[in-house]
Backbone of each chain as ProteinMPNN parsed JSONL, in Angstrom:
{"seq_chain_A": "XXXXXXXXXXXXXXXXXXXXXXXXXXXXXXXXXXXXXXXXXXXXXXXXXXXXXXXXXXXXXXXXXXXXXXXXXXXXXXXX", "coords_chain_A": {"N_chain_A": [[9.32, 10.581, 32.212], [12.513, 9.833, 32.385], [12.764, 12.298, 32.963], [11.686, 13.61, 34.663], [12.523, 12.603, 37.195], [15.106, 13.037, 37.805], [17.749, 11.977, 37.011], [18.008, 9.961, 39.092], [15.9, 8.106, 38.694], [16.72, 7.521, 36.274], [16.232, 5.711, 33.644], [16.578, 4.515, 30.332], [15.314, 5.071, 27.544], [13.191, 2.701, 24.784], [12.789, 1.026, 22.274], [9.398, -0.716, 22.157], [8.569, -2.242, 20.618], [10.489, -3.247, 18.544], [11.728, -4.714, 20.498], [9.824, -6.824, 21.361], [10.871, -7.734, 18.822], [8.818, -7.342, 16.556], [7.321, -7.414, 13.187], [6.513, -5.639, 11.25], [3.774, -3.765, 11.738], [0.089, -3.866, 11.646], [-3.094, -2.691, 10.608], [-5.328, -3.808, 11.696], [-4.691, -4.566, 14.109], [-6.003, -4.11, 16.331], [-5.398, -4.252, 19.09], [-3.085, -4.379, 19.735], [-2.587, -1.36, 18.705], [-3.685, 0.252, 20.282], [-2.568, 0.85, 22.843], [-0.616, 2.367, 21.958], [-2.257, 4.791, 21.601], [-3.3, 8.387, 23.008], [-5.692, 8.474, 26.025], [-7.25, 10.243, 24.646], [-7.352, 9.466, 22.166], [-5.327, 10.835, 20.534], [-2.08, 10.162, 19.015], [0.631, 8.887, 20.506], [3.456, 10.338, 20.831], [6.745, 9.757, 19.925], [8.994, 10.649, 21.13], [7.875, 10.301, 23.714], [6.85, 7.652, 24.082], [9.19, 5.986, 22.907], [9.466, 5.095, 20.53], [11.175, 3.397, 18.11], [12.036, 5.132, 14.979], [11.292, 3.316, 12.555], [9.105, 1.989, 13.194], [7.396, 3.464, 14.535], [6.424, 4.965, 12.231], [4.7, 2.99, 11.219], [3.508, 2.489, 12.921], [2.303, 5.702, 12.936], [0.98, 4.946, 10.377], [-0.979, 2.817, 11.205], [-2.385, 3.327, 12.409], [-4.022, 5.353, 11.839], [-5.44, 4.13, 9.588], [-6.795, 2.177, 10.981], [-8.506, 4.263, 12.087], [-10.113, 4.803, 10.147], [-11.489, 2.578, 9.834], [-13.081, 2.636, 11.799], [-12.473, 1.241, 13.927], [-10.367, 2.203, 15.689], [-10.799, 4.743, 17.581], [-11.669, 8.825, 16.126], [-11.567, 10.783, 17.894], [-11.886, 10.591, 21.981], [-15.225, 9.893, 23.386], [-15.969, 12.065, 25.614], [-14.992, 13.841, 25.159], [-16.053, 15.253, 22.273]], "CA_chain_A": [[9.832, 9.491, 33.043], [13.75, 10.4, 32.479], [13.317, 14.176, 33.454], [11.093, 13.935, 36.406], [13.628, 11.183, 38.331], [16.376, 13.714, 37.95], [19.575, 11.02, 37.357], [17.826, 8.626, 40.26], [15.446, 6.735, 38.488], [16.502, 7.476, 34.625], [15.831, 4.677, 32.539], [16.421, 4.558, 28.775], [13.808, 4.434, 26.602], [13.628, 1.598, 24.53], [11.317, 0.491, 21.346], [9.239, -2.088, 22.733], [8.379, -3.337, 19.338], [12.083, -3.881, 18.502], [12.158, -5.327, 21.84], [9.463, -7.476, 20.468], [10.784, -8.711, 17.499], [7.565, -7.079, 15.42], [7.945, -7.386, 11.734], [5.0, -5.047, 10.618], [2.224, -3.673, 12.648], [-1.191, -4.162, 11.102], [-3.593, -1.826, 10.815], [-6.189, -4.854, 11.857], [-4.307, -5.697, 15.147], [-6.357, -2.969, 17.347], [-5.441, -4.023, 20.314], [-1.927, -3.587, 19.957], [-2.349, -0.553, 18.889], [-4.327, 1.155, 21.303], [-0.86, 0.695, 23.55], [0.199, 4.042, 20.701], [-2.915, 6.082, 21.227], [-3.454, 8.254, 24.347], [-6.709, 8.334, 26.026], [-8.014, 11.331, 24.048], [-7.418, 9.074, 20.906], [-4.093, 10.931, 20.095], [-1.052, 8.78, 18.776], [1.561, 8.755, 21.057], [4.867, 10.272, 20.191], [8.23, 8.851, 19.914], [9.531, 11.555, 22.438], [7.203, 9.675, 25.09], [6.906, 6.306, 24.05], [10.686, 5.391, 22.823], [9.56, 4.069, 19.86], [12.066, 3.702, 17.043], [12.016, 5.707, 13.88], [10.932, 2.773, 11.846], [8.087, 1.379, 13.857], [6.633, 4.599, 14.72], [5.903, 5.451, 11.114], [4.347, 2.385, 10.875], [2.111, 3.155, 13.925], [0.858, 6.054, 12.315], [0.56, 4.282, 9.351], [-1.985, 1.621, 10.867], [-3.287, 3.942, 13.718], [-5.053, 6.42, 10.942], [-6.479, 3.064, 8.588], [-7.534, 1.724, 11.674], [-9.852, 5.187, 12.644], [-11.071, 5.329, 8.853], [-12.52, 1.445, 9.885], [-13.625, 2.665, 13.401], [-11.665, -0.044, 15.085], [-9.799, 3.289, 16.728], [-11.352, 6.804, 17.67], [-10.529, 9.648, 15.889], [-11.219, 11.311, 19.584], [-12.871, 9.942, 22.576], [-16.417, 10.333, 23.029], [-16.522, 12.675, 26.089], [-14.52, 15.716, 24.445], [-16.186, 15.963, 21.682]], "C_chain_A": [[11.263, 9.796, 33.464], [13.721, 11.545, 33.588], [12.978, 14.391, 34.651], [12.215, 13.28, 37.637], [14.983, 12.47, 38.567], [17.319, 13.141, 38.4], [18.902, 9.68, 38.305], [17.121, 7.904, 39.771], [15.58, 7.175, 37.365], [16.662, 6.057, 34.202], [15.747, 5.191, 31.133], [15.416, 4.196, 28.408], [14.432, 3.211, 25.527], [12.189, 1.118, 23.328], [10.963, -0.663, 21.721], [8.686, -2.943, 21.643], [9.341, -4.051, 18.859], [12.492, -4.959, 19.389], [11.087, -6.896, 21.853], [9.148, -8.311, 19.5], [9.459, -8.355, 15.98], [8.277, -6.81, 14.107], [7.214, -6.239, 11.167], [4.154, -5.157, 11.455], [1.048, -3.467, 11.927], [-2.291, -3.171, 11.633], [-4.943, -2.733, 11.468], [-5.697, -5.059, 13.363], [-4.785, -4.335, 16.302], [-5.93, -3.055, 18.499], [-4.342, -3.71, 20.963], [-1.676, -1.769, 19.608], [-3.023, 0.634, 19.206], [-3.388, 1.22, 22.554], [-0.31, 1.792, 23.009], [-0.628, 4.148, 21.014], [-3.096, 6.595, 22.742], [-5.097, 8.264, 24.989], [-8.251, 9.268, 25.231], [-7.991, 10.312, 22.368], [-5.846, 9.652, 20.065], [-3.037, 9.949, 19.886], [-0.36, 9.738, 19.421], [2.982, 9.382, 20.382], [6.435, 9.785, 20.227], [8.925, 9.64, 21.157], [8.798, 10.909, 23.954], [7.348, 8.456, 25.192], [7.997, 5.568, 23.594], [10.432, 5.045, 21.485], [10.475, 3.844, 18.4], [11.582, 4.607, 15.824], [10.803, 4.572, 13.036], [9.186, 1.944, 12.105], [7.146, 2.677, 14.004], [5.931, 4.663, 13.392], [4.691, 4.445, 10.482], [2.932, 2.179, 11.498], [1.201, 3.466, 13.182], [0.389, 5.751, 11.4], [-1.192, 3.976, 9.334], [-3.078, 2.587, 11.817], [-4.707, 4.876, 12.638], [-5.59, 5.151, 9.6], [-6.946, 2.622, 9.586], [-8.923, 2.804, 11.778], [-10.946, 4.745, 11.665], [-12.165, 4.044, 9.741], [-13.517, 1.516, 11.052], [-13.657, 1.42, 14.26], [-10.842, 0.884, 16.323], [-10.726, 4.188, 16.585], [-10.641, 7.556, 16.933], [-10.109, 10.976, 17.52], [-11.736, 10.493, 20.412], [-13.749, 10.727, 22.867], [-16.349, 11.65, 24.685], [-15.996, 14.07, 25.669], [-14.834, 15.699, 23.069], [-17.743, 16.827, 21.757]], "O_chain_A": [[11.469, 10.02, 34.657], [14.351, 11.683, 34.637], [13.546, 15.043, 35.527], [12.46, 13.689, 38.772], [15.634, 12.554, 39.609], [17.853, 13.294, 39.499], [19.33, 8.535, 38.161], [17.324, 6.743, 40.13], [14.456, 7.436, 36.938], [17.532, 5.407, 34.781], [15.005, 6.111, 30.787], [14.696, 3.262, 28.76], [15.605, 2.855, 25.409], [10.995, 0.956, 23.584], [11.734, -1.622, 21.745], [8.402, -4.135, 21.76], [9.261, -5.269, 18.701], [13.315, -5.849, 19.175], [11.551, -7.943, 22.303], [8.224, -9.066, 19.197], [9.318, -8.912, 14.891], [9.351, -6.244, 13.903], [7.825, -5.99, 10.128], [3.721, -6.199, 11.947], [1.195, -2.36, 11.408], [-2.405, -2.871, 12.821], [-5.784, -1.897, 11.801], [-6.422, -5.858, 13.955], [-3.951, -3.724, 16.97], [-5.975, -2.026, 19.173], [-4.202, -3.148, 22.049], [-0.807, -1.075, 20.133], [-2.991, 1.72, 18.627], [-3.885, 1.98, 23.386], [0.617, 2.269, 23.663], [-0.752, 2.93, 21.145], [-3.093, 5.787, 23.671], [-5.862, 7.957, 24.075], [-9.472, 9.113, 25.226], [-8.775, 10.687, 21.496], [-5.332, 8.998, 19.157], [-3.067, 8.912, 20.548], [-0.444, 10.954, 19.245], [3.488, 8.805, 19.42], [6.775, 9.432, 21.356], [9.355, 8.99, 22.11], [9.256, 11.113, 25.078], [7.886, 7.968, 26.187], [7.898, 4.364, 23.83], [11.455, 4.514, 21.053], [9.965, 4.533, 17.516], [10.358, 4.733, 15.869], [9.627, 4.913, 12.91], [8.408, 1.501, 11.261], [6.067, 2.657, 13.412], [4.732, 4.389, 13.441], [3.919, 4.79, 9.586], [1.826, 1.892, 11.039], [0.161, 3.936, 13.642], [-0.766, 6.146, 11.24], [-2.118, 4.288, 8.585], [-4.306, 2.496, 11.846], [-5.927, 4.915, 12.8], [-6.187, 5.645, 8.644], [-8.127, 2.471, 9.273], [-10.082, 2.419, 11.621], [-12.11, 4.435, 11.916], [-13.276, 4.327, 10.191], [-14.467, 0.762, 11.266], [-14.493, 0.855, 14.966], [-10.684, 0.523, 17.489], [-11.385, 4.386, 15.564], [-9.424, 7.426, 16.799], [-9.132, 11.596, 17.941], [-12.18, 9.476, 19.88], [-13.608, 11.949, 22.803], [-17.329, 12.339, 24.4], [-16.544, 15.157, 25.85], [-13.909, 16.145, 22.391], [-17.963, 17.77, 20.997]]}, "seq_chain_B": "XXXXXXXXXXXXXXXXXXXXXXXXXXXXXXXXXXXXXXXXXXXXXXXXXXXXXXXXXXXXXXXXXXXXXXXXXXXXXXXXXXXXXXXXXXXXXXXXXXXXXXXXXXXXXXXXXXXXXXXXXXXXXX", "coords_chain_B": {"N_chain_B": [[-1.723, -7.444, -12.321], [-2.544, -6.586, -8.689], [-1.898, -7.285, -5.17], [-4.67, -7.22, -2.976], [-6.384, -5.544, -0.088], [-9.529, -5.668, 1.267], [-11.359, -3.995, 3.32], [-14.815, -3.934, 4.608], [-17.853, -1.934, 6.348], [-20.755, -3.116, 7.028], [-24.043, -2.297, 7.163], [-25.256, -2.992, 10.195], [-27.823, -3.853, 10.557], [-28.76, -5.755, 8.748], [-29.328, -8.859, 7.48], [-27.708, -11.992, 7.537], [-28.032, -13.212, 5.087], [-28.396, -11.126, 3.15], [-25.929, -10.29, 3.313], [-24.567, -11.789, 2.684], [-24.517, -12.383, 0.048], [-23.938, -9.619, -0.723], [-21.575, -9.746, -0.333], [-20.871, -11.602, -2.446], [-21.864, -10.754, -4.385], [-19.551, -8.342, -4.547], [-17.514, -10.24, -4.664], [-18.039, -11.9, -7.718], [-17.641, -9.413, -9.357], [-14.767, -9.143, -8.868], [-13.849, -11.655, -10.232], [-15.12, -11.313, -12.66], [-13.134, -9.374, -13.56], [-11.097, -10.412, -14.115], [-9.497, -11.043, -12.229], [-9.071, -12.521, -8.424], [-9.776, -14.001, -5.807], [-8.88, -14.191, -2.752], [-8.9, -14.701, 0.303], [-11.699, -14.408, 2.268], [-12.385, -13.079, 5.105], [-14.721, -13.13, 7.912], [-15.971, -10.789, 10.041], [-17.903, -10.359, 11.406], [-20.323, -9.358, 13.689], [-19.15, -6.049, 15.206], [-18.637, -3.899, 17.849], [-18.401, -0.106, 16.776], [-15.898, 2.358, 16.908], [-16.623, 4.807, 16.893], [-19.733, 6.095, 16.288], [-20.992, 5.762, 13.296], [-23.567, 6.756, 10.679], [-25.217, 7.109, 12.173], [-25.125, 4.707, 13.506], [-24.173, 2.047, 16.111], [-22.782, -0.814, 15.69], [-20.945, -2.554, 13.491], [-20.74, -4.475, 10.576], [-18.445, -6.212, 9.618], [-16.186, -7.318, 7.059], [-13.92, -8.85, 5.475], [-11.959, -8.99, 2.592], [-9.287, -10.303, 1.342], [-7.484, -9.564, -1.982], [-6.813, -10.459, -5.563], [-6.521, -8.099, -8.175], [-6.923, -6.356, -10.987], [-5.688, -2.99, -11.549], [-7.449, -0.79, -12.181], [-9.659, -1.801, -11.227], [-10.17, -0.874, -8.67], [-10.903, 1.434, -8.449], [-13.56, 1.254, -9.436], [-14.635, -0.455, -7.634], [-14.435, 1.09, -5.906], [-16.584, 3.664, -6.568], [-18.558, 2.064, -6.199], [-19.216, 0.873, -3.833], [-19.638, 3.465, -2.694], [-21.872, 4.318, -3.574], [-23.709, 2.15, -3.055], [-25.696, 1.879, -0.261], [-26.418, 0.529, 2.334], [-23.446, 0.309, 2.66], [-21.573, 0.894, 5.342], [-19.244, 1.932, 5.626], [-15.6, 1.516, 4.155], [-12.476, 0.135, 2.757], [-10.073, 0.039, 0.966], [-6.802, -0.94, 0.567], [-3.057, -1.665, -0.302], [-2.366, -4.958, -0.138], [0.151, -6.151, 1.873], [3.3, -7.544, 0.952], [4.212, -10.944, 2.198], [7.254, -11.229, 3.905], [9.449, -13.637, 2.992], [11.006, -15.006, 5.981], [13.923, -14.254, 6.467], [16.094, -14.693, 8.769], [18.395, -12.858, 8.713], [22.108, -12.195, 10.262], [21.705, -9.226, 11.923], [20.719, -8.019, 9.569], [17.284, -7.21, 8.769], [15.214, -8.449, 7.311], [13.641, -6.885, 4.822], [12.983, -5.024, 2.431], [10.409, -5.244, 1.319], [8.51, -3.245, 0.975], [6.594, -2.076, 0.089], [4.126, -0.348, 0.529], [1.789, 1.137, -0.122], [-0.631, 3.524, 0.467], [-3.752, 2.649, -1.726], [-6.487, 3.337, -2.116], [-8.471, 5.677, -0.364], [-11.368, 6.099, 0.789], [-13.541, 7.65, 3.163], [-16.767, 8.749, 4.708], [-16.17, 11.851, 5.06], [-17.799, 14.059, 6.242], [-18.965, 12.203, 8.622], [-17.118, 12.651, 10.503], [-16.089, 13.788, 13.626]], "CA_chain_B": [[-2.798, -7.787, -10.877], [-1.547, -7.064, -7.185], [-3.025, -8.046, -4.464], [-5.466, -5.828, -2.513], [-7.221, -5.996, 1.198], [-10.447, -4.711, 1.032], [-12.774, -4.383, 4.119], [-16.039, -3.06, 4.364], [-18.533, -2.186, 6.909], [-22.088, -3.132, 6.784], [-25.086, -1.828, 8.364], [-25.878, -4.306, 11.484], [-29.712, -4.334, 10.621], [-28.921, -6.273, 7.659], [-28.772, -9.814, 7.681], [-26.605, -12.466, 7.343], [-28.563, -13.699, 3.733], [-28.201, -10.004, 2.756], [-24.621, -9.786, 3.504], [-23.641, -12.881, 1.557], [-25.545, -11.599, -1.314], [-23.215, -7.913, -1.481], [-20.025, -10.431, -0.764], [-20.984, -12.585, -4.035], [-21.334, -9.877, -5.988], [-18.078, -7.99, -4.921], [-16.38, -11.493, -5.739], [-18.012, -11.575, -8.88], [-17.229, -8.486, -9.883], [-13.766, -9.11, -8.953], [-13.383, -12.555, -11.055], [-15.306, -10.542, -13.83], [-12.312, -8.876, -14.454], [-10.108, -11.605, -14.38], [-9.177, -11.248, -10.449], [-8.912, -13.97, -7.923], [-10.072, -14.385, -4.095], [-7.528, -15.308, -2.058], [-9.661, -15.415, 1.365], [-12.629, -13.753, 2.666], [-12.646, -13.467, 6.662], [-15.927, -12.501, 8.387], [-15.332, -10.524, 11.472], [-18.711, -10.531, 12.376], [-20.827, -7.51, 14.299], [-18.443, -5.397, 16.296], [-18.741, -2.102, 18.25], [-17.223, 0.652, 16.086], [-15.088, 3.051, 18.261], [-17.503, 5.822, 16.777], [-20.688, 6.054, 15.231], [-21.361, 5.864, 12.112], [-24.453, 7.02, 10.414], [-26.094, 7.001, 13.838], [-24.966, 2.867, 13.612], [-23.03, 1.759, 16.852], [-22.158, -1.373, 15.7], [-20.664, -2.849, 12.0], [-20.459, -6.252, 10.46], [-17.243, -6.667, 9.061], [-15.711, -8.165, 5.751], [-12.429, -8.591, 5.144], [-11.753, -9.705, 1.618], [-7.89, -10.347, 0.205], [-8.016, -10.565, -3.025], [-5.832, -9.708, -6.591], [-7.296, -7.778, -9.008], [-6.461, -5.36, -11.89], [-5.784, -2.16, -10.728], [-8.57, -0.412, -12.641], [-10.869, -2.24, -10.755], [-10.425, -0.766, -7.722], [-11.873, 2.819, -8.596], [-14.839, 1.341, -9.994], [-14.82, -0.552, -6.812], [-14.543, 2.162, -4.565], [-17.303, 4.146, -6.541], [-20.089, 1.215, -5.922], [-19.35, 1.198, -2.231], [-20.026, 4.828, -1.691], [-23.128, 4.248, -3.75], [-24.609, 1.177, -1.909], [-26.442, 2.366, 1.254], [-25.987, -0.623, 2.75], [-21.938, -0.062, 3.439], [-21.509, 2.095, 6.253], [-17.525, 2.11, 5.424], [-14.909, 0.705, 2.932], [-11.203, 0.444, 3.112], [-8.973, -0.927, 0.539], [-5.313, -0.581, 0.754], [-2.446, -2.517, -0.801], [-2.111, -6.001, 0.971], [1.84, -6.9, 2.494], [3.614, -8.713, 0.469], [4.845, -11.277, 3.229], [8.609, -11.115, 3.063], [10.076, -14.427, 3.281], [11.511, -14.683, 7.167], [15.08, -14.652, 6.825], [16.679, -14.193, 9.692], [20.458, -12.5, 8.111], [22.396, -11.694, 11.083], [22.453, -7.347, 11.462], [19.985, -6.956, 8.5], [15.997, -7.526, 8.854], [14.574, -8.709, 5.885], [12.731, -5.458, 4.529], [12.357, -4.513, 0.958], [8.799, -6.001, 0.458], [7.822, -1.838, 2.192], [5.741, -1.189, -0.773], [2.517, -0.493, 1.193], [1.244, 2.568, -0.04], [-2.652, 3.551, 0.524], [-4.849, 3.66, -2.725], [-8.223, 4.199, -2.051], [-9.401, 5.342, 1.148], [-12.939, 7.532, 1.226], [-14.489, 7.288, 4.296], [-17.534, 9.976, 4.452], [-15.313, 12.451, 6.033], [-18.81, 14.813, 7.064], [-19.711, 12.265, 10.052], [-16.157, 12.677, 11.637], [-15.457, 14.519, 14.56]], "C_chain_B": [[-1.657, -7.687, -9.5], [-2.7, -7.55, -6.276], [-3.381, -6.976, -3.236], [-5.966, -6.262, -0.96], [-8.047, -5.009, 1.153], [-11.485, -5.109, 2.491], [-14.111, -3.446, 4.094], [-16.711, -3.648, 5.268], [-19.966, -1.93, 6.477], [-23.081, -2.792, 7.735], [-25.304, -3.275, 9.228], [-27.201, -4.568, 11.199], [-29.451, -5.483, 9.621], [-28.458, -8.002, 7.916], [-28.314, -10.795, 7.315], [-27.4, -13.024, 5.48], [-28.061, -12.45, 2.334], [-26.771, -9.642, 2.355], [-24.401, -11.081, 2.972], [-23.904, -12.254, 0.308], [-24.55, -10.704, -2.264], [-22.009, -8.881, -1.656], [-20.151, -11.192, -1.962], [-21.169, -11.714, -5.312], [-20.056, -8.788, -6.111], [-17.204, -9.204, -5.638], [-16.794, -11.72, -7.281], [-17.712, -10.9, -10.013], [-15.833, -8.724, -10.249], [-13.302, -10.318, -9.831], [-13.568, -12.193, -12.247], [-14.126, -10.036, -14.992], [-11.082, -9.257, -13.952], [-9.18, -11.268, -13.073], [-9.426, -12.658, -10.075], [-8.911, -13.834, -6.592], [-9.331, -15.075, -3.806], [-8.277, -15.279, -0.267], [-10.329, -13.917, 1.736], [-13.045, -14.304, 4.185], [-13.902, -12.438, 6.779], [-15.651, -12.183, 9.748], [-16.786, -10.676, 12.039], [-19.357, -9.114, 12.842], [-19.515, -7.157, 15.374], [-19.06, -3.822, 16.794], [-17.89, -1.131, 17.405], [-17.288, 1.911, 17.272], [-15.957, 4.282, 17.877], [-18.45, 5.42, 16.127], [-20.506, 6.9, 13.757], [-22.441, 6.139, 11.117], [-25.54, 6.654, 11.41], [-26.169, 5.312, 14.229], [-24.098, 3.177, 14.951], [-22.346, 0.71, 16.432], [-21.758, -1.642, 13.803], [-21.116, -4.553, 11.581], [-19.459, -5.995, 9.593], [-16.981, -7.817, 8.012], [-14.651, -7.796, 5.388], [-12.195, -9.791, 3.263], [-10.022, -9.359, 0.954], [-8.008, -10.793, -0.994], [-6.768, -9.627, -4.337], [-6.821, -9.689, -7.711], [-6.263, -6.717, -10.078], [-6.513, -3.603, -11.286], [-7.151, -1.244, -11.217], [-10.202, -0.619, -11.27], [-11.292, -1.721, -9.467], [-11.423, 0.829, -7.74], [-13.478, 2.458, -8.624], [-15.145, 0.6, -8.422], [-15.634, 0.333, -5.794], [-16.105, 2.865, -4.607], [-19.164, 3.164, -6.072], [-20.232, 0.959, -4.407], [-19.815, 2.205, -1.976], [-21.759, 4.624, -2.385], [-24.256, 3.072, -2.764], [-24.648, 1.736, -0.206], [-25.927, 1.824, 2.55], [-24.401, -0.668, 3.563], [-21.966, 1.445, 3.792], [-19.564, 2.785, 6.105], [-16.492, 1.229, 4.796], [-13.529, 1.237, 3.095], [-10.536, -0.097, 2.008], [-7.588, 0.003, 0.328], [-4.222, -2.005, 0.075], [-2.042, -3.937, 0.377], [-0.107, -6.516, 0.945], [2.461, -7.673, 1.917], [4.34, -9.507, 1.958], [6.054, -11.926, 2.882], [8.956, -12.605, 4.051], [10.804, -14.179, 5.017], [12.664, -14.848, 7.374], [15.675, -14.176, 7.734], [18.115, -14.099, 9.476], [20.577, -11.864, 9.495], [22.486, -9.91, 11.01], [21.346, -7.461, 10.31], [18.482, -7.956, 8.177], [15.841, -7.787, 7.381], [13.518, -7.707, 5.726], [12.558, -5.018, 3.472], [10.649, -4.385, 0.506], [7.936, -4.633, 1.263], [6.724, -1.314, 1.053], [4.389, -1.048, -0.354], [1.966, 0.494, 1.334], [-0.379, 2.698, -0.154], [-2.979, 3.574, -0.967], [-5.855, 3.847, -2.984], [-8.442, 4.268, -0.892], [-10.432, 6.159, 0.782], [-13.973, 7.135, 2.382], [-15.458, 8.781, 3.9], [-16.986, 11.03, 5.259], [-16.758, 13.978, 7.049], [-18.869, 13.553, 8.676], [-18.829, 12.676, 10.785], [-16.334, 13.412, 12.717], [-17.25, 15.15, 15.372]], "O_chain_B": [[-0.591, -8.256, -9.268], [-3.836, -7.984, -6.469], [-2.621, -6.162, -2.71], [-5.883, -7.466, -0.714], [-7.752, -3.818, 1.045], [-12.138, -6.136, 2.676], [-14.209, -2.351, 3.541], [-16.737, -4.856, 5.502], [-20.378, -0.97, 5.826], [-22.971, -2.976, 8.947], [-25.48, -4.399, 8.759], [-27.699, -5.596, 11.656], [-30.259, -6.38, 9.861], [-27.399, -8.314, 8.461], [-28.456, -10.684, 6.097], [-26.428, -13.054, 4.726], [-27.627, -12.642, 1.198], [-26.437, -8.937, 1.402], [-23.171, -11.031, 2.977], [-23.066, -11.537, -0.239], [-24.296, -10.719, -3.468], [-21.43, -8.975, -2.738], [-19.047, -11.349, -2.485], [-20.877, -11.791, -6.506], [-19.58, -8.391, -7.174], [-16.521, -9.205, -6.663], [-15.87, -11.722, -8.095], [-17.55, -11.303, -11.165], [-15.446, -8.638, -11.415], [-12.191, -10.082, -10.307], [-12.711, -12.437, -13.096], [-14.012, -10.096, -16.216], [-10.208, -8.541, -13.462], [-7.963, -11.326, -13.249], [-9.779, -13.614, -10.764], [-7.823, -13.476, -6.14], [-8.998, -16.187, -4.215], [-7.863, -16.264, 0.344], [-9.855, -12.787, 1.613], [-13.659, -15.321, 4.508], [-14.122, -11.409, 6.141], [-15.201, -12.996, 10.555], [-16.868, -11.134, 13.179], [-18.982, -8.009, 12.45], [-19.05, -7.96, 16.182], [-19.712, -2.963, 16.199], [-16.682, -1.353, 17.337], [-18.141, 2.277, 18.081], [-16.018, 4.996, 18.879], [-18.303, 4.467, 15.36], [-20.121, 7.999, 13.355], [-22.096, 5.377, 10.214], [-26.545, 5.962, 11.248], [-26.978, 4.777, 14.986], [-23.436, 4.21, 15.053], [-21.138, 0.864, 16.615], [-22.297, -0.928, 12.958], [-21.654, -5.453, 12.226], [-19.85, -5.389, 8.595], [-17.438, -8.958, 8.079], [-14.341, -6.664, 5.017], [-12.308, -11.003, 3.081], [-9.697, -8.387, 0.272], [-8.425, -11.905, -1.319], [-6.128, -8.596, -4.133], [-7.586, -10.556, -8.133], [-5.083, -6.44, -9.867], [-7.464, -3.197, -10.618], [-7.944, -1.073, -10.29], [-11.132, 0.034, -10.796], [-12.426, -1.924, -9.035], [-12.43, 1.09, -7.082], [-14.386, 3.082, -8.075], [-16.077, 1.192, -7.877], [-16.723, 0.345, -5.22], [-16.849, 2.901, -3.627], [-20.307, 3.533, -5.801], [-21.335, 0.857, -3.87], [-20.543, 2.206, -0.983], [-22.735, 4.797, -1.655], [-25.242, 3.282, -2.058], [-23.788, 1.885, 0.662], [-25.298, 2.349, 3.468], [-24.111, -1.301, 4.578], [-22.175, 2.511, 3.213], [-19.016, 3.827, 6.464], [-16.654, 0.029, 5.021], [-13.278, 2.389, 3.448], [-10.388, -1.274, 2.337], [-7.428, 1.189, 0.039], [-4.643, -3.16, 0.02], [-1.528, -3.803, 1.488], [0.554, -7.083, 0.075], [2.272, -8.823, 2.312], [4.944, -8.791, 2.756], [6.195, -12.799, 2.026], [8.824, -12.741, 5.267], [11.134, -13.012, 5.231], [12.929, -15.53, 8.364], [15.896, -12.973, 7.595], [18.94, -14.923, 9.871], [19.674, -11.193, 9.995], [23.207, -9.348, 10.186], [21.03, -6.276, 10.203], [18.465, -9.036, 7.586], [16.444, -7.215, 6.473], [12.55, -7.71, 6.485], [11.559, -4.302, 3.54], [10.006, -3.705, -0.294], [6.96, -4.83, 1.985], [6.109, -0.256, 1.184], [3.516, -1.681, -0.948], [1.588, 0.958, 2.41], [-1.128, 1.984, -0.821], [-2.499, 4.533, -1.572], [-6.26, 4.46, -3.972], [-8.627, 3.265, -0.202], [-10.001, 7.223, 0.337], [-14.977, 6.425, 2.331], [-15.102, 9.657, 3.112], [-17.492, 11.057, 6.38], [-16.567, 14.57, 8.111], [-18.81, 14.095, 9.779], [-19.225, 13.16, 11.845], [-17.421, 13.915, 12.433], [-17.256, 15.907, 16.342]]}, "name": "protein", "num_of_chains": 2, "seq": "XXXXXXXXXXXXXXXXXXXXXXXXXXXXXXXXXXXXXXXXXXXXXXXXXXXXXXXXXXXXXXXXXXXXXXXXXXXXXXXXXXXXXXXXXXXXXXXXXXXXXXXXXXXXXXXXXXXXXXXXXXXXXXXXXXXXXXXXXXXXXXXXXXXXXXXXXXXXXXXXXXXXXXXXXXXXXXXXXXXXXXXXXXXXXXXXXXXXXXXXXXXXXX"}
């Protein structure tokens, strides 16, 4: 987003959970966090998505108890 | 005793008489040994984001509950044995930290939320 704009449209990133107010993300709350995974099922990284240190970890926390329940993918179904 | 969140998925063929049945005897089990149900949500059939023993969908059971820690092994091992549960999760449940709002410093200590049992059948993955 930054790099491509070159200076004209940079925008800071910005944790939008912080931004938010989230106390704890839940490994139960799928729908937020399919917003972290990309369409292959990958989690998102902080280098793309802004997301703080503390929140992130918490991501992958819920993102990988969510797969075990198959509430998330561990891929999506046409690559595998 | 802490307090645990345990869900577990059930085959969809099975029905709802069936699936009270396994939940009355996990809670039994768990008062057995001097535990205590603190709420049992029913999610109901859902789509799971993959199959599961050639299942598309689950039925869901969410049970919070405090038990001895012991209990959870023996737990774990009667899930993988019953047929019946297509998948089982328990993990330590949140303590929920009082909401104080201190100016500059989140209320955060209560982080103790470390996994201790997961076994999913890790052959169907991928």
């Amino acid at each position: 987003m930054a790099r491509e704009g070159e200076s004209r449209s940079f925008r800071r990133k910005f944790c939008k959970l912080c931004f938010d107010k989230v106390d704890r993300i839940d490994y139960k709350d799928d729908r937020r966090l399919t917003r972290f995974i990309t369409d292959r099922g990958k989690i998102v990284p902080r280098r793309i998505s802004g997301t703080c240190a503390r929140h992130q970890s918490q991501i992958t926390e819920a993102v990988k108890r969510a797969r075990i329940l198959a509430l998330l993918p561990f891929t999506s179904e046409q690559y595998r | 005793m802490k307090t645990y969140e345990t869900t577990i998925i059930f085959d969809p063929g099975l029905e709802e008489a069936r699936i009270n049945e396994e939940v009355d005897k996990v809670s039994q089990s768990i008062s057995q040994a001097s535990g205590e149900i603190v709420e049992v949500q029913r999610w109901g059939k859902r789509k799971l984001a993959y199959n599961i023993r050639k299942r598309r969908d689950g039925t869901y059971i969410h049970i919070k509950h405090k038990s001895p820690p012991e209990l959870i092994g023996e737990m774990d091992r009667r899930f993988r044995l019953n047929e019946s549960v297509l998948r089982h999760l328990t993990v330590l449940a949140v303590k929920e930290s009082p909401r104080v709002e201190e100016p500059g410093r989140p209320a955060e200590p209560a982080a103790a939320e470390a996994v201790h049992a997961v076994s999913p059948n890790m052959e169907e993955k991928v």
